[in-house]
BAGUVEX-40645 format. One line per 8 residues: number of its first residue (from 1); their letters; for each residue x, y, z of C-alpha. Coordinates in Angstrom, 1 decimal, always signed. Layout:
NUM) a) X/Y/Z | ... $
//
This chain:
1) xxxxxxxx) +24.5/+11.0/+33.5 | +23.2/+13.3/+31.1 | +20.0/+11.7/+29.1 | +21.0/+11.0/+25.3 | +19.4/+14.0/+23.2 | +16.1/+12.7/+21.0 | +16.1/+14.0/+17.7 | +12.6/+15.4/+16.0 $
9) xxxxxxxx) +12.5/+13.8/+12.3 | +9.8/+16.1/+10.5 | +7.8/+14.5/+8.0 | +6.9/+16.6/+5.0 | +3.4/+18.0/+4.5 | +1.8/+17.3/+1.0 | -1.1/+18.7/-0.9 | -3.2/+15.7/-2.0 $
17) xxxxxxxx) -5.9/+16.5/-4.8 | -8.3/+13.5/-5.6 | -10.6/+15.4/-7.9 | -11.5/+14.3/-11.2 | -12.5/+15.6/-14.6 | -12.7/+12.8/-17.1 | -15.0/+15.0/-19.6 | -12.9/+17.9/-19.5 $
25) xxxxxxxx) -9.1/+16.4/-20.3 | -8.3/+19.7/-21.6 | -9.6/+21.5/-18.7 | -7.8/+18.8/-16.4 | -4.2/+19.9/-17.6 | -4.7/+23.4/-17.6 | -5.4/+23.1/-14.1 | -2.3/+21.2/-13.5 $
33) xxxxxxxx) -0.5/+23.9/-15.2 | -2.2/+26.4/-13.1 | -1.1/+24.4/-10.1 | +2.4/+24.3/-11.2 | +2.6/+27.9/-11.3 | +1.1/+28.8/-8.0 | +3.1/+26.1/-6.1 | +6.3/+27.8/-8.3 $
41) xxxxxxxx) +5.6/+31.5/-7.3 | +4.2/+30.6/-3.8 | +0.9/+30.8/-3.6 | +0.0/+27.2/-2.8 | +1.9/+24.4/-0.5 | +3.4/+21.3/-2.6 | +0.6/+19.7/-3.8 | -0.2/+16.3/-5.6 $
49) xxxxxxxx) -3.0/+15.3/-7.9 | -4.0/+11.6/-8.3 | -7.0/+11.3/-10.4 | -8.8/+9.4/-12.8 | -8.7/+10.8/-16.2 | -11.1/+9.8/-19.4 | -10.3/+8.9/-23.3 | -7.4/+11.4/-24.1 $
57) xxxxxxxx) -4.3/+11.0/-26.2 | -1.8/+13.3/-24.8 | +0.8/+14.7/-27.0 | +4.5/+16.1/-26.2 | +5.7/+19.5/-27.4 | +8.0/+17.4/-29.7 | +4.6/+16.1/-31.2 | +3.0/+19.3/-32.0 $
65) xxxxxxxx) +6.2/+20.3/-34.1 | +6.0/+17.0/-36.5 | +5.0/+17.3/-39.9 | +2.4/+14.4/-38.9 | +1.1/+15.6/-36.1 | -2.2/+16.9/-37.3 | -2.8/+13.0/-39.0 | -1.9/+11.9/-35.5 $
73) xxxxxxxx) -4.7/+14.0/-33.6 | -6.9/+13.3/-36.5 | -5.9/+9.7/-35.4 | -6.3/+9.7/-32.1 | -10.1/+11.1/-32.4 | -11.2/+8.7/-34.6 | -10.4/+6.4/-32.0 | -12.5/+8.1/-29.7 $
81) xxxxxxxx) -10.0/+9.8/-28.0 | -9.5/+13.6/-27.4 | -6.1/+14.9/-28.6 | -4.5/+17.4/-25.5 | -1.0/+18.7/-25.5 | +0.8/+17.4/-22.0 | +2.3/+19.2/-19.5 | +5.4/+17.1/-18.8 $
89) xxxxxxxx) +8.3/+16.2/-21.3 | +7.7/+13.1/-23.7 | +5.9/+11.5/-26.6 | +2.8/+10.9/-27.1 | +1.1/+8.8/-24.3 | -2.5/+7.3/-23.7 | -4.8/+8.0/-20.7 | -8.3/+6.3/-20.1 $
97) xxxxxxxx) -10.6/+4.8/-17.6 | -8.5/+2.0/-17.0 | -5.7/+4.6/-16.0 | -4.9/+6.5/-13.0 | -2.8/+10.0/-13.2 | -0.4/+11.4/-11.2 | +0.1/+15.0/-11.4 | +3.1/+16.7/-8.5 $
105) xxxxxxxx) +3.7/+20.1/-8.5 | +7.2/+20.8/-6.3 | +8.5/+24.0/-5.3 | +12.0/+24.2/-6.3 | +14.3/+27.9/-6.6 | +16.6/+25.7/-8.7 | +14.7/+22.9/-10.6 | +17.7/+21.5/-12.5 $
113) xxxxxxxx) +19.8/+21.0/-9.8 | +17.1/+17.8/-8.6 | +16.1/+16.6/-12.2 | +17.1/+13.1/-11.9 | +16.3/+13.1/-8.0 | +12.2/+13.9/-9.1 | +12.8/+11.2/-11.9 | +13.9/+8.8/-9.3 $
121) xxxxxxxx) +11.2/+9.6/-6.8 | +8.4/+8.9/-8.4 | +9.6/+6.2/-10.4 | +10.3/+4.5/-7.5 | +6.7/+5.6/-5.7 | +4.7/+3.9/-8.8 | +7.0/+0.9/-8.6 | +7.1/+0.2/-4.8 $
129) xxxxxxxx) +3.1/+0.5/-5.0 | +2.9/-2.1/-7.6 | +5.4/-4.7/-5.6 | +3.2/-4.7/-3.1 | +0.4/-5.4/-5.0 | +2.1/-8.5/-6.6 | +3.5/-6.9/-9.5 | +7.3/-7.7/-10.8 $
137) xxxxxxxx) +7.5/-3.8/-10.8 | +11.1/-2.9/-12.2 | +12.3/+1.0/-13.3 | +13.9/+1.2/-16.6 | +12.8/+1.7/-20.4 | +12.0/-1.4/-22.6 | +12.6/-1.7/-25.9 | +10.4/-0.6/-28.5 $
145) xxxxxxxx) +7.6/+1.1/-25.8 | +5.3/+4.1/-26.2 | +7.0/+7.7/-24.9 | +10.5/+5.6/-24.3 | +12.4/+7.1/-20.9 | +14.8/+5.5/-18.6 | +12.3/+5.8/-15.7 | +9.2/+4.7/-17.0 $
153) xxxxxxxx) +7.6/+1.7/-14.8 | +7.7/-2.0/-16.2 | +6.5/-5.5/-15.4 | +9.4/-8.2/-15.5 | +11.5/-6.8/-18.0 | +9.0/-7.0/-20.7 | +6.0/-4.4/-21.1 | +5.7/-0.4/-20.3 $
161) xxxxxxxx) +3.1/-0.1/-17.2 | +4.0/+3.1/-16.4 | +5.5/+6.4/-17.8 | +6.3/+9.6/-16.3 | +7.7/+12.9/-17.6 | +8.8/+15.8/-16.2 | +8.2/+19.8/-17.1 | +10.4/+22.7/-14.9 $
169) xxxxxxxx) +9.6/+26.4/-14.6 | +11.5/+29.0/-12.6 | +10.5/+28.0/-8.8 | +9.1/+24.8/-9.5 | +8.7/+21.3/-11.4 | +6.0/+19.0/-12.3 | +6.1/+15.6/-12.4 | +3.4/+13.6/-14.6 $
177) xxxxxxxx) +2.8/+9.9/-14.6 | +0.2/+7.3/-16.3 | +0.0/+3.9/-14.5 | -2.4/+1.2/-16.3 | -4.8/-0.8/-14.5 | -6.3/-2.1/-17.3 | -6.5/-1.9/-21.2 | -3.0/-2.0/-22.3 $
185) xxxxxxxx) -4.3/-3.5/-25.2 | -6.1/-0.4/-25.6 | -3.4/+1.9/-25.2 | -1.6/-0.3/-27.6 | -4.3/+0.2/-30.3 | -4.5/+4.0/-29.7 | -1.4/+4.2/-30.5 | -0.8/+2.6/-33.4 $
193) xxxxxxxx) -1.9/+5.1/-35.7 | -0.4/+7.7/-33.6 | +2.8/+6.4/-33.9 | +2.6/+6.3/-37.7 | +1.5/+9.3/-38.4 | +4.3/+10.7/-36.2 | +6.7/+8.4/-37.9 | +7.9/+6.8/-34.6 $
201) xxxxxxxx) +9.0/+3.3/-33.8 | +6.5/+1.6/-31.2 | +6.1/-1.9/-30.5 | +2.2/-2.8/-29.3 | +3.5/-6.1/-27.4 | +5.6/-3.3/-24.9 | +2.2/-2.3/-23.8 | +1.1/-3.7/-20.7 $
209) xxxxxxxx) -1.0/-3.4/-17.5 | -1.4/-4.5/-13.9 | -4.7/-6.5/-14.6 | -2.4/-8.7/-17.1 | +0.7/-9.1/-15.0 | -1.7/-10.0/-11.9 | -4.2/-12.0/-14.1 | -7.0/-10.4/-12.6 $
217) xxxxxxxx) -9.4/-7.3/-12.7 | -7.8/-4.6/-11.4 | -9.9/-1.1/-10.8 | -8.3/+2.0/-11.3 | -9.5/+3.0/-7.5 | -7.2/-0.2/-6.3 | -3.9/+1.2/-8.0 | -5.2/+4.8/-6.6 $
225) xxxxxxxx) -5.1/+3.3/-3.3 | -1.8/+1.9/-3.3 | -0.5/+4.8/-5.0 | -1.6/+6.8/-1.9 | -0.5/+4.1/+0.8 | +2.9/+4.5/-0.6 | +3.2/+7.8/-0.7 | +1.8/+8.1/+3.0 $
233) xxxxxxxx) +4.9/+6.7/+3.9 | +7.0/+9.2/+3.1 | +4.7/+12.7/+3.5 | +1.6/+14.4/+5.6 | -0.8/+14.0/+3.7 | -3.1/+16.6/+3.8 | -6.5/+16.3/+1.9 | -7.5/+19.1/+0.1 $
241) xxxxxxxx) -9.8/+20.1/-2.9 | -9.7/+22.3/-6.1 | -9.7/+25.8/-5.1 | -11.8/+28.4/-6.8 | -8.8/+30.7/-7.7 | -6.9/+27.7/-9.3 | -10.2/+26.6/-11.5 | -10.5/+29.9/-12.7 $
249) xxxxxxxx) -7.0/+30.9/-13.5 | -7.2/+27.4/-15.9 | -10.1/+28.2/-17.4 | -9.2/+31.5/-18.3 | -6.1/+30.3/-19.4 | -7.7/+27.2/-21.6 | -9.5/+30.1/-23.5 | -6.5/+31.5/-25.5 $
257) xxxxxx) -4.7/+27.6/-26.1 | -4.8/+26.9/-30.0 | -7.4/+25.0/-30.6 | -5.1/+22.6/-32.7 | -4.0/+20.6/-29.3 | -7.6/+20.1/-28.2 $
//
């Protein structure tokens, strides 16, 4: 008798960029964007950035075009807080050292086609990593929260921990996500003026964290690390740095950005 045939599964490689650059926010999504690009026309494997980002209020194209946005930048740096515009889709959102970022470049010759499947993905990936920590980790928007989507992250039903947002090019997409350790109280207070000046609805008791749903301190490295375990699951993972050629190509490109989104 002929021995049953075994079949091969083939795990997908992924990129995985760990480098930070809390000082330089601006300088942080321009390399993202560069990224993006290089994955799009090619150049580069799939790659993922998680990282741990500094003080910065990033703001959605959507922002830039309101009558209030300039009050809300204003806003956002007397809080001590730079003002960047993001890469993904969305409203304005909050990173700081109590944050981690997630940052996937995919290449893709027809983005829109897998829109909701990205969505999904990494919705999913932030949530599963937060179950096992102890979180009640669910994916859907709650009422009244900061940059509103239907797969943004949240604890029990009741506050944002999580948001993602998405930005697709010809050849590729990114994916962008915030997770909070700690200092959704922060976040909440960041935002406040933000959201007026916008003229937005926001409601600071949507803003949450792990720390509070776990009732402990929670570093940012922790949630890094589970982000990573989970993903493990599912890809290769193959380590890799920031490339001279990508660095570059960002900085170059930071050079000509209006200075009104920095």
């Amino acid at each position: 008798m002929a021995k049953p045939s075994v079949q091969t599964v083939t795990v997908e490689r992924l990129r995985l960029i760990r480098h930070s650059l809390p000082d330089q926010p601006e300088l942080s999504t321009a390399i993202s964007t560069t990224i993006l690009a290089r994955v799009a026309a090619g150049e580069l494997p799939p790659t993922i950035r998680i990282h741990r980002p500094g003080n910065e209020v990033a703001f959605g194209r959507q922002d830039l075009a309101s009558p209030g946005y300039e009050a809300a930048a204003q806003a956002a740096r007397d809080g001590g807080f730079a003002a960047v515009e993001r890469l993904a889709g969305g409203r304005a959102a909050v990173f700081h050292q109590g944050t981690i970022a997630i940052a996937r470049a995919y290449a893709d010759p027809q983005p829109p086609k897998r829109t909701y499947a990205r969505f999904e993905e990494m919705a999913d990936l932030i949530a599963d990593a937060l179950k096992g920590l102890g979180v009640d980790a669910r994916v859907g928007e709650v009422a009244g929260e900061y940059c509103p989507g239907a797969y943004s992250v949240n604890a029990r039903g009741a506050t944002k921990v999580a948001g993602i947002g998405q930005r697709m090019i010809r050849g590729g997409a990114h994916m962008g996500g915030v997770v909070v350790a700690s200092g959704g109280r922060e976040v909440a207070e960041v935002l406040r003026p933000v959201y007026r000046a916008l003229e937005l609805d926001f409601d600071p008791a949507t803003s949450g964290s792990v720390a509070d749903e776990l009732g402990r301190d929670v570093d940012p490295g922790e949630l890094e690390e589970a982000v990573i375990a989970e993903l493990a699951k599912h890809y290769e993972l193959v380590p890799a740095e920031l490339d001279e050629v990508t660095v570059s190509r960002a900085a170059e490109a930071l050079e000509g950005t209006s200075p009104s989104v920095r």
